[in-house]
C-alpha positions as CSV (number, residue, x, y, z in Angstrom):
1,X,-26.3,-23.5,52.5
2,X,-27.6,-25.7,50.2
3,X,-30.4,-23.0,49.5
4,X,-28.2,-20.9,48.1
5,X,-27.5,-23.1,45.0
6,X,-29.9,-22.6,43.1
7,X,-29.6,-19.2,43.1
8,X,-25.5,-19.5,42.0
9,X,-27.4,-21.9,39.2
10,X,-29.4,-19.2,38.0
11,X,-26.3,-16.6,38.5
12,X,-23.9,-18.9,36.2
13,X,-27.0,-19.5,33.8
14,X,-27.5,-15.5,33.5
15,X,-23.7,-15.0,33.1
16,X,-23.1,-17.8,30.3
17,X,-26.3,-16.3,28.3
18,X,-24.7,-12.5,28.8
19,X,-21.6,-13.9,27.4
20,X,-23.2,-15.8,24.7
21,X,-25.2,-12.7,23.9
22,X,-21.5,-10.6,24.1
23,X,-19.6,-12.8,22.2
24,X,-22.5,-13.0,19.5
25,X,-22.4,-8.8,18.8
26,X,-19.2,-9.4,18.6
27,X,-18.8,-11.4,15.3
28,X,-21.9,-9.9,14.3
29,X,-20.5,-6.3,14.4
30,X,-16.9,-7.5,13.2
31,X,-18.8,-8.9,10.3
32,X,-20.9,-6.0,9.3
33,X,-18.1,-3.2,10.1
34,X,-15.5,-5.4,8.4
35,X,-17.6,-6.2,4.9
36,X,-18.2,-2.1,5.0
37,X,-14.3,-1.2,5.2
38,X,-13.7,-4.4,3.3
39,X,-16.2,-3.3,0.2
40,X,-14.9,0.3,0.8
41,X,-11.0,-0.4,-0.1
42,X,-11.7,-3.1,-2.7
43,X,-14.1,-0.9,-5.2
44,X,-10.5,1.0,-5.0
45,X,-7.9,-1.1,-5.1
46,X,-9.5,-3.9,-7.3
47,X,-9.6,-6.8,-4.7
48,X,-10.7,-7.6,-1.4
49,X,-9.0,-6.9,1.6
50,X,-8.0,-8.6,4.7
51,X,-9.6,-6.3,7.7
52,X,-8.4,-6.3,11.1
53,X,-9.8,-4.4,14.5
54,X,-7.1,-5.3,17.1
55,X,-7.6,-6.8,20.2
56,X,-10.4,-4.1,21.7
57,X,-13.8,-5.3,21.3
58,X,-15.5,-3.7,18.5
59,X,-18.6,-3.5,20.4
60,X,-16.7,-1.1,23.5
61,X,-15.0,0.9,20.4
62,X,-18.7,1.6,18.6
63,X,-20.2,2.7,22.0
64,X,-17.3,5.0,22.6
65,X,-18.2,6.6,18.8
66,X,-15.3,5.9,17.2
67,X,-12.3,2.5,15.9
68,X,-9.0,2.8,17.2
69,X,-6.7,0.7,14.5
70,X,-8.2,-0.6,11.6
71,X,-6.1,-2.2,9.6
72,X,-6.2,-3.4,6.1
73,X,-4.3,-5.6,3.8
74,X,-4.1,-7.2,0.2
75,X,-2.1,-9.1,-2.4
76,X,-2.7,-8.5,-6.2
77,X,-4.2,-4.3,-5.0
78,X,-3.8,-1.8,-7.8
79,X,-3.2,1.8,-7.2
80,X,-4.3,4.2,-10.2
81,X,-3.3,1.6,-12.6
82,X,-0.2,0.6,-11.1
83,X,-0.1,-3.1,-9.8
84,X,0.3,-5.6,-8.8
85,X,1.1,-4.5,-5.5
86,X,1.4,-5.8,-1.8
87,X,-0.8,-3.4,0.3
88,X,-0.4,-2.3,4.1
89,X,-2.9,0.3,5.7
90,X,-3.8,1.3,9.0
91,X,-6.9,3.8,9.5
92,X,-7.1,5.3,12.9
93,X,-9.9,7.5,14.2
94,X,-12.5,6.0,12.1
95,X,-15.6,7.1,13.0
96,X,-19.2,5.4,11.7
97,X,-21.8,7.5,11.0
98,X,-24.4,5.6,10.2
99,X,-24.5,2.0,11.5
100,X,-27.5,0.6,9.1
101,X,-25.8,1.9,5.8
102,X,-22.4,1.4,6.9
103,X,-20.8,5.0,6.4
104,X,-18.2,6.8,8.0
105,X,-15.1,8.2,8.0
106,X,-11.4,8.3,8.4
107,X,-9.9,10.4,10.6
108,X,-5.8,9.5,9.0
109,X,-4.4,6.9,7.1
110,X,-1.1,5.3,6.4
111,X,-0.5,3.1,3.6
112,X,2.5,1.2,2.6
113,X,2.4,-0.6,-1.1
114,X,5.5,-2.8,-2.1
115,X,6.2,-3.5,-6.1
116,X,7.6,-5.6,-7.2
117,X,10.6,-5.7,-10.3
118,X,8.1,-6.6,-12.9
119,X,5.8,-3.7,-11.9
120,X,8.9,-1.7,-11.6
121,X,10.2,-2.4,-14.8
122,X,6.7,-1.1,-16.1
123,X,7.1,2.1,-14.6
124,X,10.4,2.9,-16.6
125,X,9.5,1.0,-20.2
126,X,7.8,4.4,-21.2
127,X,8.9,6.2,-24.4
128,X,9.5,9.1,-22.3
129,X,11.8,7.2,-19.9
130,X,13.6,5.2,-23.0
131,X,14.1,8.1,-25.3
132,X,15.8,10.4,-22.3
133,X,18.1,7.6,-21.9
134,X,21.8,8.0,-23.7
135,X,21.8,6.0,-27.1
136,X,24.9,3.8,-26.0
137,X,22.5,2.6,-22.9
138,X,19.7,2.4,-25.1
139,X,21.7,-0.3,-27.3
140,X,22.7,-1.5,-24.6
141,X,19.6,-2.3,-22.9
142,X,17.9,-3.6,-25.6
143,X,13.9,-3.9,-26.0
144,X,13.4,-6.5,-23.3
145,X,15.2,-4.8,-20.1
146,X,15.3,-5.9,-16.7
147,X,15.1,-4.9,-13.3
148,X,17.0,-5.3,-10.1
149,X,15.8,-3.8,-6.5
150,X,18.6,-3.1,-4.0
151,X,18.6,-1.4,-0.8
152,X,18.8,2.7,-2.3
153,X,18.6,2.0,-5.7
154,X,17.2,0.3,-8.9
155,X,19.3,-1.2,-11.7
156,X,17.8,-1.3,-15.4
157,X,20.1,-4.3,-17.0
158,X,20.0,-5.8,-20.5
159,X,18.1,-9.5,-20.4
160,X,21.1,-10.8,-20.3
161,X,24.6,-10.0,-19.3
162,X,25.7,-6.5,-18.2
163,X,27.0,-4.9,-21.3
164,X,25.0,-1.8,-20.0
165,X,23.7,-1.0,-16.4
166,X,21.8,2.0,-15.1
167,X,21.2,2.8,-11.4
168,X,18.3,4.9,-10.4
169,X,17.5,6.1,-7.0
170,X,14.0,5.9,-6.9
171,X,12.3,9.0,-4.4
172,X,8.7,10.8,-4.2
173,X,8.2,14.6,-5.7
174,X,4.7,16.3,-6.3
175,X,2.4,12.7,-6.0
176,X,4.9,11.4,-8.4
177,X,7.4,8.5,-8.1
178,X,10.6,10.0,-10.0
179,X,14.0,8.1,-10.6
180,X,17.3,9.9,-10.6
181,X,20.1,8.3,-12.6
182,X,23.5,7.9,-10.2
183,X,25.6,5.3,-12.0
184,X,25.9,4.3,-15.7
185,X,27.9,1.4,-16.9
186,X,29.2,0.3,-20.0
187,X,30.9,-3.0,-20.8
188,X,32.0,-3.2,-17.3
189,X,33.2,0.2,-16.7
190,X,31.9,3.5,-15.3
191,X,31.1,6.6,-17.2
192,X,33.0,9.7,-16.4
193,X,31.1,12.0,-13.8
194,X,30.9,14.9,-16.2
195,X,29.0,12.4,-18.6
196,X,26.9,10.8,-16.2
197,X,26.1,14.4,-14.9
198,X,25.1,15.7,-18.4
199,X,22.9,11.8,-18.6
200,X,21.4,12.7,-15.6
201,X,19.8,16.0,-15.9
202,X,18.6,14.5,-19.7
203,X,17.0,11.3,-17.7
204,X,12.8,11.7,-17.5
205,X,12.1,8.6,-15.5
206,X,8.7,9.2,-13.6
207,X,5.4,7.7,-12.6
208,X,2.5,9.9,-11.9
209,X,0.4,8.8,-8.9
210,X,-2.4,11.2,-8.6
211,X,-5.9,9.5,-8.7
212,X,-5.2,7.8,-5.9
213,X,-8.1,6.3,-3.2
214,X,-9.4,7.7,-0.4
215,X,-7.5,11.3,-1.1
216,X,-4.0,9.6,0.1
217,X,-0.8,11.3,-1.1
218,X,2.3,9.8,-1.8
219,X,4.7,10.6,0.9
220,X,7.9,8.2,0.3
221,X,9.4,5.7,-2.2
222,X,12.5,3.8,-1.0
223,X,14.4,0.8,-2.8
224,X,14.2,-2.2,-0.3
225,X,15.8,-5.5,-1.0
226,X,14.0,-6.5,-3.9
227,X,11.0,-4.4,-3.3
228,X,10.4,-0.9,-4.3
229,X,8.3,0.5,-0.9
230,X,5.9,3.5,-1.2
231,X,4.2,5.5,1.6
232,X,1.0,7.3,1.6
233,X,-1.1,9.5,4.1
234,X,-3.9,11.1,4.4
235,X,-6.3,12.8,6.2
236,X,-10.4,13.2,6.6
237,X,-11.6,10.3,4.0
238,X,-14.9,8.9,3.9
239,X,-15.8,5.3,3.3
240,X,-19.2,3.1,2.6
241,X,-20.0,-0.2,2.1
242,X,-21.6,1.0,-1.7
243,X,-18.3,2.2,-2.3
């Protein structure tokens, strides 16, 4: 009996060096994978992100040739020029090509981007936006508007007061976030339907979202509670740690 010991030493030696070695790819190829991705989605989105693998070993996912859920997120991204935004994105099916240079690719992606009001209020203060308003809610308005994000819609308000109020329901059209007027207020009170129809179909309230990373379109836009949320998807992207 006491012969065998030794050899249950040696065994329980072997096994804690085989997990030392495991445990060491591990962090090694979450590092390297992780500063790829990571280098990937920042030289897009202007700042680094926060990468997650899951709960899967990385090293079981490389030997069976392809990631599961990757997921990515950042504070302060920008999307073609529109930030600051609060960035959500899961890649799934991502496949690495090469393993010393750190290239592959993307089988789908979903990203979610929230603005906020002050980045919303930027999308609507262009003269294109302004000038299709009515000239009452111009006045009204002033120079210095504000925003408001409620659950379905978006109200444009003076800086102070209500002595004019628009709501816009904001919704996605050809890689494009576009905002339909569905209430106008003056001094308190509603404007006629027939006028607010014939302010409506005069409104041009749009952001253009086409140069966007990694070939996503824009799927959705919805009005949250105090957030404006957009979607995007896409399909077959490529990604390197050069960028």
């Amino acid at each position: 009996m006491f012969l065998l010991f030794p050899i249950f030493r040696r065994l329980l030696y072997l096994a804690i060096f085989v997990a030392i070695l495991a445990v060491a790819g591990e962090l090694l190829a979450r590092k390297l994978i992780g500063d790829a991705v990571s280098h990937a989605v920042a030289a897009r989105i202007g700042v680094s992100p926060k990468v997650g693998f899951g709960s899967t070993p990385l090293v079981i996912q490389i030997i069976h040739g392809s990631l599961g859920d990757v997921t990515v997120k950042a504070a302060d991204a920008h999307l073609d020029g529109l930030g600051p935004l609060a960035l959500d994105g899961t890649l799934r099916d991502v496949h690495l090509r090469s393993l010393t240079s750190l290239q592959g690719a993307i089988g789908s992606l979903q990203v979610r981007a929230g603005v906020p009001p002050s980045t919303v209020r930027g999308m609507l203060a262009t003269p294109a936006c302004e000038r299709s308003l009515p000239s009452s809610v111009q006045a009204g308005l002033s120079t210095a508007a504000r925003v408001a994000i409620f659950p379905g819609r978006v109200d444009l308000l003076p800086p102070h007061g209500r002595a004019a109020e628009v709501r816009l329901r904001p919704y996605a059209s050809n890689d494009a976030v576009r905002f339909a007027i569905i209430a106008i207020e003056l001094g308190g009170a509603e404007v006629p339907p027939a006028q607010l129809r014939a302010d409506s179909a005069g409104a041009n309230c749009s952001r253009a979202l086409s140069n966007l990373p990694f070939g996503v379109g824009l799927v959705s836009a919805q009005a949250l509670d105090g957030t404006l949320e957009l979607s995007f998807s896409g399909r077959d992207a490529s990604f390197s740690a050069i960028g």
